[in-house]
C-alpha atoms as one frame of an Amber mdcrd trajectory, in Angstrom:
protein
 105.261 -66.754 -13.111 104.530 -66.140  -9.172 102.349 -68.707  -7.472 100.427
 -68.220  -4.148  99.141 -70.974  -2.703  95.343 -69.934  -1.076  96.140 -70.084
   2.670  99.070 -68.079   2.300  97.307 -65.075   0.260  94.469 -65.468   2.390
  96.399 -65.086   5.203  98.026 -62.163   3.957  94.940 -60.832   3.023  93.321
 -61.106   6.333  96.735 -59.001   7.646  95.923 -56.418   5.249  92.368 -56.162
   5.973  93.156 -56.082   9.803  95.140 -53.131   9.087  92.559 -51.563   6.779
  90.413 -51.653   9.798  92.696 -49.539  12.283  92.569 -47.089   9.377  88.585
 -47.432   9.581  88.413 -46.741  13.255  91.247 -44.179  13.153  89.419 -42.236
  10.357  86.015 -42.394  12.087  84.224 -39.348  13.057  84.979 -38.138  16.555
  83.494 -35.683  18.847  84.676 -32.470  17.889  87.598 -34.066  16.304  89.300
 -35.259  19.414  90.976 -39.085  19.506  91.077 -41.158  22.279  90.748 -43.684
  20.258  93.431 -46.845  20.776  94.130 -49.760  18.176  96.398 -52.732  17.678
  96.798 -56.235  15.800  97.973 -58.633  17.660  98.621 -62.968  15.928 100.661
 -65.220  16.848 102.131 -65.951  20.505 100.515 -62.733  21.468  97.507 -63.487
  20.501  97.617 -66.691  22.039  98.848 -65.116  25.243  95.223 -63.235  25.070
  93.392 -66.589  24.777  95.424 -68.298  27.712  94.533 -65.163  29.828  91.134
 -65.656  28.959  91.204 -69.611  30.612  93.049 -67.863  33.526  90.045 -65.823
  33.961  87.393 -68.600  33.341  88.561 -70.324  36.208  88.602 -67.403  38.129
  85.245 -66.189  37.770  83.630 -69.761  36.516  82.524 -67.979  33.286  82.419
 -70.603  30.658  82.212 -67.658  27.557  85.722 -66.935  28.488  86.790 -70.341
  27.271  84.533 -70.824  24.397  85.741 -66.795  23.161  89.515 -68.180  23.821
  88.742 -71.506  21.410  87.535 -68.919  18.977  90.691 -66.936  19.525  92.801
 -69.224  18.947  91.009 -69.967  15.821  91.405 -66.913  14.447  94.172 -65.244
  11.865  94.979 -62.814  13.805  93.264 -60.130  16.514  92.484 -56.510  16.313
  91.995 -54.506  19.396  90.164 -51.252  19.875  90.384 -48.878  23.335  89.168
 -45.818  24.443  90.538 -43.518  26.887  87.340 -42.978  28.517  87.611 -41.081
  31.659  88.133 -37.652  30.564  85.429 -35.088  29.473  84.381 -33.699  26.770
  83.134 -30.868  28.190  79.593 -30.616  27.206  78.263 -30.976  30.993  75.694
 -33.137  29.328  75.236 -35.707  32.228  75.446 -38.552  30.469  77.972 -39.676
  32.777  75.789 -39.459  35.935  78.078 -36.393  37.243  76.023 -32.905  36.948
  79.089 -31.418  34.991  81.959 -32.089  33.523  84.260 -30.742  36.071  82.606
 -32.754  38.460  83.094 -35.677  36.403  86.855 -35.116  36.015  87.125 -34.847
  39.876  85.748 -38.063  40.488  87.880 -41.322  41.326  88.640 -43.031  38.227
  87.832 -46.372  39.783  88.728 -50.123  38.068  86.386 -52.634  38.163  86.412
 -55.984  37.441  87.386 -55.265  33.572  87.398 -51.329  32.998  87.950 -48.069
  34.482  84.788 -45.987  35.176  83.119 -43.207  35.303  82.829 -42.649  31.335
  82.251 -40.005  29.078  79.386 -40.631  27.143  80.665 -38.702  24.272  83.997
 -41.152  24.700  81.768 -44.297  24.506  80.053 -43.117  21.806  83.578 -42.512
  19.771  84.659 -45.767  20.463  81.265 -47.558  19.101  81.402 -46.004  15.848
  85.001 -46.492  15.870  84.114 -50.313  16.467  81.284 -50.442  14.158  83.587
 -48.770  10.647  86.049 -51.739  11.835  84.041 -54.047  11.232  82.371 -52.920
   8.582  85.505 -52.745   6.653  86.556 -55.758   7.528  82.543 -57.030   6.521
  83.376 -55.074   3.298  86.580 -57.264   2.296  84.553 -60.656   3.689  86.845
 -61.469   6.465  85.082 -62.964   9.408  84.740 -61.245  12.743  83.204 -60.588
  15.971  83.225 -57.649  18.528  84.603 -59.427  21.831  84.270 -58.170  25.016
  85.569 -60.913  26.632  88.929 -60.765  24.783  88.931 -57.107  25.447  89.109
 -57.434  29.040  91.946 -60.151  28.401  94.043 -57.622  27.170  93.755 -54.927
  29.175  94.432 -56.735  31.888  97.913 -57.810  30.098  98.304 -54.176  29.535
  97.645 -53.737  25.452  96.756 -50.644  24.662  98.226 -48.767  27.512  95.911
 -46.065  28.941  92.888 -47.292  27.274  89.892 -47.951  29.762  87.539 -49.840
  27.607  88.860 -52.409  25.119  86.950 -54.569  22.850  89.044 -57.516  20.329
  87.734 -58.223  17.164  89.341 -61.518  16.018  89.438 -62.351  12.364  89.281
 -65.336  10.367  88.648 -66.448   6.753  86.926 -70.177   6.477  84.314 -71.477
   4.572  81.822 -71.144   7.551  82.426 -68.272  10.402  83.730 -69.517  13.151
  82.235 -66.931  15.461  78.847 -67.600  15.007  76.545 -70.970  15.600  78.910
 -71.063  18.698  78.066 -73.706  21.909  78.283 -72.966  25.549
């Protein structure tokens, strides 16, 4: 007879569940089929390399959500991340972008800001929301605990996950009796 203690299969499932979730974002409809969609999981010392890049950035810009989103963190199971590669058309000279066309848009700077690289393609953004939102629904699904990040995002691009990605959000995940993303001080 096997026995599995409850933190250790709830660990495991948690793992599972985080990779049931790339699957959900991979899977998730795209505009006209094109991916430029980016995910990883990250636990461990690389996750906790996220949350002490998160303090480093705290300090820097005296945002105290940094360090209440790196407490969380470093809470959590483990850490999904989600990018988009954002700064090339889609060609539908839609404007959404604030450039009259699409060519227009692709000639522009691609210029970094504080957290992410800009101009976007509206059709790109929208990609990457519904990839975010099947994430974590499927993690919702399997009752794993999460919460789209930004902050955490911007953590890890700057250490470079998800290479060429230009918008990245982290969804950490955690399985307690109470979520510990939520009813959250500072």
């Amino acid at each position: 007879m096997v026995m599995i203690d409850s933190q250790t299969a709830e660990e495991e499932a948690v793992m599972q569940v985080a990779k049931l979730m790339l699957l959900s974002a991979r899977t998730a409809p795209k505009s006209g089929g094109v991916d430029d969609i980016h995910t990883l999981i990250l636990s461990g010392e690389e996750m906790i390399r996220v949350a002490e890049e998160m303090e480093k950035i705290a300090e820097e810009r005296n945002i105290p959500g940094f360090i209440r989103d790196a407490k969380n963190l470093r809470s959590s199971k483990c850490l999904v991340l989600i990018g988009v590669k954002s700064t090339k058309s889609f060609g539908m000279n839609c404007g959404g972008c604030g450039y009259i066309s699409c060519e227009a848009f692709d000639a522009a700077a691609k210029i970094k800001g504080n957290d992410y690289v800009g101009p976007a393609c509206i059709f790109k953004v929208s990609d990457f929301g519904i990839a975010l939102g099947s994430a974590v629904k499927t993690a919702s699904i399997h009752n794993v605990d999460n919460r789209i990040m930004y902050r955490i995002g911007t953590a890890a691009k700057r250490l470079g996950y998800l290479g060429d990605a230009d918008i990245v959000m982290g969804i950490p995940l955690s399985a307690t009796g109470k979520s510990i993303y939520f009813d959250r001080k500072s």
